[in-house]
BALOPA-677943 format. One record per residue (C-alpha): residue number from 1; x, y, z. Coordinates in Angstrom, 1 decimal, always signed. Layout:
% BALOPA-677943
ATOM tifi     xx     yy     zz
ATOM  NUM      X      Y      Z
...
***
This chain:
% BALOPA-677943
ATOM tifi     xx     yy     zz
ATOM    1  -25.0   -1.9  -18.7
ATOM    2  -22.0   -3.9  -18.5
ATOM    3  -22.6   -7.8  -19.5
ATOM    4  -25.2   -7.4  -21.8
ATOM    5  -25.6  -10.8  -23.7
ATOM    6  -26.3  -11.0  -27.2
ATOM    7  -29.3  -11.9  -28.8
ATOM    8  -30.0  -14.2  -32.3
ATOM    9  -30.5  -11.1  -34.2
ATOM   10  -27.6   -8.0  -34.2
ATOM   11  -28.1   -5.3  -33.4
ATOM   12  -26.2   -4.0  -35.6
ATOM   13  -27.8   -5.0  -38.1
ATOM   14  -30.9   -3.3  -37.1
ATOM   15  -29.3   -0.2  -36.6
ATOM   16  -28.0   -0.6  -40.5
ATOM   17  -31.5   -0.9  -41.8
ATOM   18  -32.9   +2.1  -39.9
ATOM   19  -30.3   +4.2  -41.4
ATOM   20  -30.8   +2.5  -45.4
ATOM   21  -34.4   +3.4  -44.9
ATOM   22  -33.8   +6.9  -43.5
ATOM   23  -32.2   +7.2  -45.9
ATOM   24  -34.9   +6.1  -48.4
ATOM   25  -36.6   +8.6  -47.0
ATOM   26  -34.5  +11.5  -47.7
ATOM   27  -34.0  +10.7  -51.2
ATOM   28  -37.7   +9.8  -52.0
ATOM   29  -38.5  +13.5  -50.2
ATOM   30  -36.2  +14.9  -52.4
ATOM   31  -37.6  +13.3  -55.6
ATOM   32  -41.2  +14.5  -54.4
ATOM   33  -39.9  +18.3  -54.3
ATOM   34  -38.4  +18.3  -57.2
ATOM   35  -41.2  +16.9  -59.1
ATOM   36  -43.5  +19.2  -57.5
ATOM   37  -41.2  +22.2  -58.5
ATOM   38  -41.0  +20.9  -61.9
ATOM   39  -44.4  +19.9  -62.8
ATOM   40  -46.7  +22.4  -61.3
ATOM   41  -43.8  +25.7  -61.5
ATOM   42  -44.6  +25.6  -57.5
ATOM   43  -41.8  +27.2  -55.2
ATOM   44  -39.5  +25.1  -53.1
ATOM   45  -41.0  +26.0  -50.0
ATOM   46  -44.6  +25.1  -51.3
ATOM   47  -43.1  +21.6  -53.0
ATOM   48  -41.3  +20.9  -49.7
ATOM   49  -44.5  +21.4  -47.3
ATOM   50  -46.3  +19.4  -50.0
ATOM   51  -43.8  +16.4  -49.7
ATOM   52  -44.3  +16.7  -45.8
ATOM   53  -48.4  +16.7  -45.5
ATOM   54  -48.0  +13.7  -48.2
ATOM   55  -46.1  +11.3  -46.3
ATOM   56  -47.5  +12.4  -42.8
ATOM   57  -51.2  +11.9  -44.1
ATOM   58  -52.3  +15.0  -42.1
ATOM   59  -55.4  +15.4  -44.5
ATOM   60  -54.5  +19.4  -45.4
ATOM   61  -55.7  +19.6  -48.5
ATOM   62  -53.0  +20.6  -51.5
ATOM   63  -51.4  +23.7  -51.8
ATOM   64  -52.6  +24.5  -54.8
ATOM   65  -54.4  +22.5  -57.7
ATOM   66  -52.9  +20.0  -58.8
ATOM   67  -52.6  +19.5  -62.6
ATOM   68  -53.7  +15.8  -64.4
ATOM   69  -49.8  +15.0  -64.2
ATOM   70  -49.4  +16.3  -60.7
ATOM   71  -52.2  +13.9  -59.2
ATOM   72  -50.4  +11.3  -60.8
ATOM   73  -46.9  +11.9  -59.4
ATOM   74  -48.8  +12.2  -56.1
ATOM   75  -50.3   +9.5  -56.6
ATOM   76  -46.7   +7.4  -57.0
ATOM   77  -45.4   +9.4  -54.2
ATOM   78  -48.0   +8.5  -51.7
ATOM   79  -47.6   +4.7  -52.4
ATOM   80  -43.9   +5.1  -52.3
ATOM   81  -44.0   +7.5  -48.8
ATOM   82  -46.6   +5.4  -47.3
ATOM   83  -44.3   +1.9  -47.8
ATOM   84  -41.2   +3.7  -46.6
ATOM   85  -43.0   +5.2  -43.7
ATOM   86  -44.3   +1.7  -42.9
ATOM   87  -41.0   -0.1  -43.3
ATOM   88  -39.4   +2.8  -41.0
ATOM   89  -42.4   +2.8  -38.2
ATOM   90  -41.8   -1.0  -38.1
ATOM   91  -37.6   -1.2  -38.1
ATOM   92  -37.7   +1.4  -35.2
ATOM   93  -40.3   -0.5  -33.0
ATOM   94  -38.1   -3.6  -33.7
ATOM   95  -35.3   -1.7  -32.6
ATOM   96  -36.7   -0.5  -29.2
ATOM   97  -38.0   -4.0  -28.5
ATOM   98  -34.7   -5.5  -29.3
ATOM   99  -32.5   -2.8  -26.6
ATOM  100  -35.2   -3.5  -23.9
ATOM  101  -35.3   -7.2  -24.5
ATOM  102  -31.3   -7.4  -24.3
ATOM  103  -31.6   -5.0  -21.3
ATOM  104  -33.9   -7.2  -19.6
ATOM  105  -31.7  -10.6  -20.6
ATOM  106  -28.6   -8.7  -19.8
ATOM  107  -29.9   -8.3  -16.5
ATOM  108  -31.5  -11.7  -15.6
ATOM  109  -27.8  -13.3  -17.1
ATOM  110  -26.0  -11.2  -14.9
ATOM  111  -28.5  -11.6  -11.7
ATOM  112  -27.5  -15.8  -12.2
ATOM  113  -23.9  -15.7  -12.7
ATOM  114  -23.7  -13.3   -9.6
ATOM  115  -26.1  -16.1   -8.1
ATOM  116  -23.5  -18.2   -8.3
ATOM  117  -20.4  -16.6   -7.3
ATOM  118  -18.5  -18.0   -3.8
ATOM  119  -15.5  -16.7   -2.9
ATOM  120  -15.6  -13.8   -5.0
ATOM  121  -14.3   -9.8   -4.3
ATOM  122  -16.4   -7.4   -4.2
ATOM  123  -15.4   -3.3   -5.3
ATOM  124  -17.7   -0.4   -4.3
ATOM  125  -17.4   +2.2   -6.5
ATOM  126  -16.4   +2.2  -10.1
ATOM  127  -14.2   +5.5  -10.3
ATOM  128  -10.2   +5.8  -10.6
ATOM  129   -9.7   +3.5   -7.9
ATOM  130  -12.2   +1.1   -7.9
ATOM  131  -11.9   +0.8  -11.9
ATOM  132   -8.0   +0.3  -11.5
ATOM  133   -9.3   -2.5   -8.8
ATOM  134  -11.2   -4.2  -10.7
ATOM  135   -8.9   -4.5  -13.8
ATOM  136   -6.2   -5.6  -11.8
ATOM  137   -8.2   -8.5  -10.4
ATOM  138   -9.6   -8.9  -14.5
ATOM  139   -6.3   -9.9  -15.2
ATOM  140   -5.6  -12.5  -13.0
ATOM  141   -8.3  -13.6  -13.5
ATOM  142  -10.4  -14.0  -10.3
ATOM  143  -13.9  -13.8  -10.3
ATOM  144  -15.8  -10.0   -8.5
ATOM  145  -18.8   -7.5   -9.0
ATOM  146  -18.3   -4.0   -9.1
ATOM  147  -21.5   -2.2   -7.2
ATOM  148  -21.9   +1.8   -8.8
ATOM  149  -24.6   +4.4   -8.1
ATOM  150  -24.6   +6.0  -11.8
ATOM  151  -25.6   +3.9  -14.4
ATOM  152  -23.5   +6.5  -16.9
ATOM  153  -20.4   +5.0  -14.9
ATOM  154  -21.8   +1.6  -14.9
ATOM  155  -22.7   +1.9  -19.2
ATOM  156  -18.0   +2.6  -19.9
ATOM  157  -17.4   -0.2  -17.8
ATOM  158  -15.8   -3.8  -19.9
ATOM  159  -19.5   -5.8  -21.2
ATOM  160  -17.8   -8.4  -19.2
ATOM  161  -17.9   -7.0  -16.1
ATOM  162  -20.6   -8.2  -13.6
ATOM  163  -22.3   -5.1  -12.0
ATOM  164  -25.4   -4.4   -9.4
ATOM  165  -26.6   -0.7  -10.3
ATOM  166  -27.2   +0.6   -6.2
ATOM  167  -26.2   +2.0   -3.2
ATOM  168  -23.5   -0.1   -1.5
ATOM  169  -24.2   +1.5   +1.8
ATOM  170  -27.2   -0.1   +2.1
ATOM  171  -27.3   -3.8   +3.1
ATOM  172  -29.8   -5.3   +0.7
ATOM  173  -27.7   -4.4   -2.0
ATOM  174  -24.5   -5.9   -0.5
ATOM  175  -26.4   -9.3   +0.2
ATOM  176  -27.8   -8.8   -3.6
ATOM  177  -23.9   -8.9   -4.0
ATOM  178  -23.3  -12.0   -2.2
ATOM  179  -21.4  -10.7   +0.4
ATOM  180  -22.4  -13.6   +3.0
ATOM  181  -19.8  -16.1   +0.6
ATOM  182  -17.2  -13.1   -1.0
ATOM  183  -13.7  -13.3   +0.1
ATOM  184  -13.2   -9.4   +0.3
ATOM  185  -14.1   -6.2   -0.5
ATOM  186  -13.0   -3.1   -1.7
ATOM  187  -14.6   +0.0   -0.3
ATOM  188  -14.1   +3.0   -2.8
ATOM  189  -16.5   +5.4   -3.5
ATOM  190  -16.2   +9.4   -3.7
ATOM  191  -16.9  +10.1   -0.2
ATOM  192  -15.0   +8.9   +3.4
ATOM  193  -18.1   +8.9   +5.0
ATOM  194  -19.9   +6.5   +2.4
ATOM  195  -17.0   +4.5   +2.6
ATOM  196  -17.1   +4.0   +6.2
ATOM  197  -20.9   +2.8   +6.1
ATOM  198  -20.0   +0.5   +3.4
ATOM  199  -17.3   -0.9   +5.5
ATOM  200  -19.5   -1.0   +9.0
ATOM  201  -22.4   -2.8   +7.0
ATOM  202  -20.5   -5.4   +5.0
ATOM  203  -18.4   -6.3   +8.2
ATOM  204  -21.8   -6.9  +10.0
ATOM  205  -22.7   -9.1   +7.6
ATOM  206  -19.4  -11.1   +6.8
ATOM  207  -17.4  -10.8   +9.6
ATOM  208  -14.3  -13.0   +8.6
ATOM  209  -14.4  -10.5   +5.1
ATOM  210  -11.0   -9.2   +4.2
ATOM  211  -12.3   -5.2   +3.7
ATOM  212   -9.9   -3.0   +1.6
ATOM  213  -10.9   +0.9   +2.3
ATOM  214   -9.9   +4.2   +0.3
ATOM  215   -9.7   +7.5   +2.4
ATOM  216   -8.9  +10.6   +1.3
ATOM  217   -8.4  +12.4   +4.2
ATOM  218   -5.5  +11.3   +6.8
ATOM  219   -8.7  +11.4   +9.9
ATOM  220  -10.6   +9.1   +8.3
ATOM  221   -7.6   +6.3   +8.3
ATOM  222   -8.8   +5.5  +12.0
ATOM  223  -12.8   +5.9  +11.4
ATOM  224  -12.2   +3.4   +9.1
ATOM  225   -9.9   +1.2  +11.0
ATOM  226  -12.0   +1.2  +13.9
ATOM  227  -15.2   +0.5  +11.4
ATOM  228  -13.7   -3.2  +10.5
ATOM  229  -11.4   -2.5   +7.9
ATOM  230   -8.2   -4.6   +7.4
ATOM  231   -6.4   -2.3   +5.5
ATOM  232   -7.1   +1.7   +4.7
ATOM  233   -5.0   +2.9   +1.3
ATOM  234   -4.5   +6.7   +1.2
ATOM  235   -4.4   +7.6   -2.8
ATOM  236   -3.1  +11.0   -2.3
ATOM  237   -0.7   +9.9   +0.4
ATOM  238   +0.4   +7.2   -1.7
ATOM  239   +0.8   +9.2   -4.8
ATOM  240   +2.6  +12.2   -2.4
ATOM  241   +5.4   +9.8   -1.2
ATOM  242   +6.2   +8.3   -4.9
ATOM  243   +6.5  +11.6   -6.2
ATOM  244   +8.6  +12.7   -3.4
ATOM  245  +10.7   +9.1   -3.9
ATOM  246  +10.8   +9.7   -7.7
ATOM  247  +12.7  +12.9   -7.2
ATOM  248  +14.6  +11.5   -4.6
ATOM  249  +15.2   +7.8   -5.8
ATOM  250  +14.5   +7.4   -8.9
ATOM  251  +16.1   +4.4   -9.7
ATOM  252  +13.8   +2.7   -6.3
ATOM  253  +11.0   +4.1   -8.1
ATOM  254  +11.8   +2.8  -11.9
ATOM  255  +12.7   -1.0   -9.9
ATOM  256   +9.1   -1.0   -8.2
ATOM  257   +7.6   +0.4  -11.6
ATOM  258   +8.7   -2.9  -13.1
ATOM  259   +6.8   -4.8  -10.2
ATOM  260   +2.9   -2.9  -10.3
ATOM  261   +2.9   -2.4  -14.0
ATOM  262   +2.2   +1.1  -13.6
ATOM  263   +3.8   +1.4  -17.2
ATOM  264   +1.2   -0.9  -18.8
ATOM  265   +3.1   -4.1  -18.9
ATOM  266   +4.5   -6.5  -16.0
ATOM  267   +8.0   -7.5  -16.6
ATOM  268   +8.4   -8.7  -12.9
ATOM  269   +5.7   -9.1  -10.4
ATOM  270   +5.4   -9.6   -6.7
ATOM  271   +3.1  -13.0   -5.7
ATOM  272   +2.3  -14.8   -2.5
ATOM  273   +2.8  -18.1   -2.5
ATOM  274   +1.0  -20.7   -0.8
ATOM  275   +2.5  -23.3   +0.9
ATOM  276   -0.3  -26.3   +1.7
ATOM  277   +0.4  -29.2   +3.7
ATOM  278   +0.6  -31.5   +0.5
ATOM  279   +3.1  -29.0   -1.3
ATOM  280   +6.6  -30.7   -2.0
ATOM  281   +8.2  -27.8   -0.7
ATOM  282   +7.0  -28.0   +2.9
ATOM  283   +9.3  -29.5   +5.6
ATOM  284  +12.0  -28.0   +3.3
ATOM  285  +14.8  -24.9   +3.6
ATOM  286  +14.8  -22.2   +0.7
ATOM  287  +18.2  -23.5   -0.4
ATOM  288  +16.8  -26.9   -0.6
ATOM  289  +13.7  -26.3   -2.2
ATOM  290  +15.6  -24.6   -5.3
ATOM  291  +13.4  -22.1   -5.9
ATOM  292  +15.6  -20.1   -6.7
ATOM  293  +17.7  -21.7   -9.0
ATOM  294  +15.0  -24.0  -10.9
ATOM  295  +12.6  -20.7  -11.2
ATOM  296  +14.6  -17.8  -11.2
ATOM  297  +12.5  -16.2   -8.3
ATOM  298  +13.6  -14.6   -5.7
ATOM  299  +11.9  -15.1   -1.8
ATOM  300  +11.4  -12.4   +0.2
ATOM  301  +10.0  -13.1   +2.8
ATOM  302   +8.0  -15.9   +4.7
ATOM  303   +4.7  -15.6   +6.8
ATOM  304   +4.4  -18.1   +9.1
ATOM  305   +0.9  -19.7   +9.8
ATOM  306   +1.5  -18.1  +13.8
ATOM  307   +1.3  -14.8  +11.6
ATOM  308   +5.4  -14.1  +12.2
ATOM  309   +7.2  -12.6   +9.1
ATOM  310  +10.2  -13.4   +8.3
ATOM  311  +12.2  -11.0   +6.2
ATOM  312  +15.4  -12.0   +3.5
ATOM  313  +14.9  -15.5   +4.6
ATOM  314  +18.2  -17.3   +4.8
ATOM  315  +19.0  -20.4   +2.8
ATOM  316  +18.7  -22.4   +6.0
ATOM  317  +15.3  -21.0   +6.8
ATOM  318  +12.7  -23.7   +6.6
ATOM  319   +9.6  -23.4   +4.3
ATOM  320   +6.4  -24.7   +6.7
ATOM  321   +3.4  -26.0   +5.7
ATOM  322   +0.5  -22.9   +5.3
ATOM  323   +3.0  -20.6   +4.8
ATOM  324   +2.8  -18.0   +2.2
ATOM  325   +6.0  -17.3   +0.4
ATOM  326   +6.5  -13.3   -0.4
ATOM  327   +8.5  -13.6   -3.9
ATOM  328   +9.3  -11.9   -7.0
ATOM  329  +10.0  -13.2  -10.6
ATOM  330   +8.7  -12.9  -13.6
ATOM  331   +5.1  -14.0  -14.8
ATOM  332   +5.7  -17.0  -16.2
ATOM  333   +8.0  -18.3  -13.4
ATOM  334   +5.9  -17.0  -10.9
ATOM  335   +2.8  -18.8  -12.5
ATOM  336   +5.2  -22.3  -12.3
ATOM  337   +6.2  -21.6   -9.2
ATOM  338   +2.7  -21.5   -8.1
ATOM  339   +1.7  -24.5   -9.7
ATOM  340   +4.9  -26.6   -8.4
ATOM  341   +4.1  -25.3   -4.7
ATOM  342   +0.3  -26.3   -5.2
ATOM  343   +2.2  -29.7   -6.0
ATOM  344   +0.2  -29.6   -9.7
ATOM  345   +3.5  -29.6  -11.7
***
């Protein structure tokens, strides 16, 4: 399972000794049929079965008489087998004990720190789009839990990862999830209809949640809507209309390629900014507030606290305080930016 903690002994280390001593094993079965072969002329099959009723202590008796030298090398062999055997029987047990016992640590870790989470996302399903989800929101970082069905899903998932193993349709599992204190939540399973149970439940229980909602099929859009969910995001539709863009505007495409790090890297990125009442920037115009030219980031638009939008704000449009400036810049500027409008730097 994903966040598994770590315990004083590896297990690594562990899995090295069961191989050195299955090793043991092999080789010391090898010696025994050998010997057998050589000292008492007896065929490999006969030395081989010998080897096997030695070190298993099944009590058949010897497959043919054994000479004065022969009871002797059995004798070693025995000894030799039975510490082997011993040292194996015990290094597997240890083994075992030491997977369950992280298991059940793993477990109890990750049941506290999700004890503790407030203002947190939550992401139903962890396939394409709820994996993609939940990296994205890895690498801001803000802190989520990723509920899945399949434990198999659950076991590729990042170690650090929180994750509840259970149905997210159900509402025990979504309170196991915190759902009462999350900010939002991201319905994507497999299935539209699982997806709109998960999003009627969790807006029952959280009714000021922002709910994010996949749908595969263009009907569903509404059930989902009408369900309680903020936004519904089409996958197929979505990847339909970049396709059709990328064939006819490519060079749209390549710009907003740059902006969702679809390539792996994120040389500009799109932010909202927000604008509190203590920020140095409220009460000012963009052209005043030099955003522009001290951070190299470009506004795009301004939501006003009355919910109103304004698009390719002018420099004479004032900044207000809650607004949430829509901008674009690079990482690093968009990180200062945040900071100076936070009034931290």
């Amino acid at each position: 399972m994903a966040n598994s903690i770590q315990s004083g002994r590896n297990p690594l280390r562990t899995f090295r000794r069961v191989l050195w001593i299955g090793l043991a094993l092999l080789v010391l079965s090898a010696i025994g049929a050998i010997g057998f072969h050589q000292i008492e002329g007896w065929s490999w099959l006969d030395s081989i079965f010998m080897v096997v009723i030695t070190f298993s202590s099944i009590g058949y008796e010897e497959v043919h008489p054994l000479s004065p030298h022969g009871r002797e090398f059995t004798i070693v062999l025995i000894v030799a087998g039975a510490v082997v055997v011993a040292l194996g029987i015990g290094t597997l047990t240890q083994a075992l004990l030491e997977f369950e016992l992280l298991r059940f640590f793993g477990r109890r870790r990750m049941e506290r720190q999700i004890s503790r989470l407030t203002g947190h996302y939550i992401i139903c399903g962890a396939g394409r789009v709820g994996r993609n989800a939940a990296r994205e929101l890895a690498h801001r970082p803000v802190p989520f839990v990723i509920i899945e069905t399949e434990q198999t899903q659950a076991d590729t998932l990042p170690p650090e990862w929180l994750v509840i193993i259970g149905d997210a349709t159900q509402e025990q599992i979504l309170q196991s999830a915190r759902i009462e204190h999350a900010a939002g939540l991201v319905a994507a399973t497999t299935t539209d209809a699982g997806n709109i149970f998960i999003v009627l439940n969790a807006r029952s229980l959280n009714p000021t949640l922002k709910i994010i909602a996949r749908a595969s099929e263009e009907e569903s859009a509404k059930h989902l809507k009408k369900a309680g969910a903020n936004t519904v995001v089409s996958p197929y539709k979505f990847a339909g209309h970049l396709i059709a863009q990328g064939l006819l505007r490519p060079n749209v495409v390549d710009f907003l390629s740059l902006t969702t790090g679809r390539d792996g890297r994120y040389d500009m990125i799109i932010e909202e900014i927000a604008v509190p009442a203590t920020s140095p920037f409220a009460g000012m115009t963009i052209g005043s507030s030099g955003i522009h030219r001290n951070y190299g980031v470009i506004v795009l638009a301004i939501k006003h606290l009355d919910g109103n939008t304004r698009f390719n704000p002018a420099a004479g449009d004032d900044i207000r305080a809650g607004d949430f400036l829509i901008a674009m810049g690079e990482p690093a500027s968009m990180s200062n930016l945040e900071l100076a409008a936070a009034g931290e730097r």
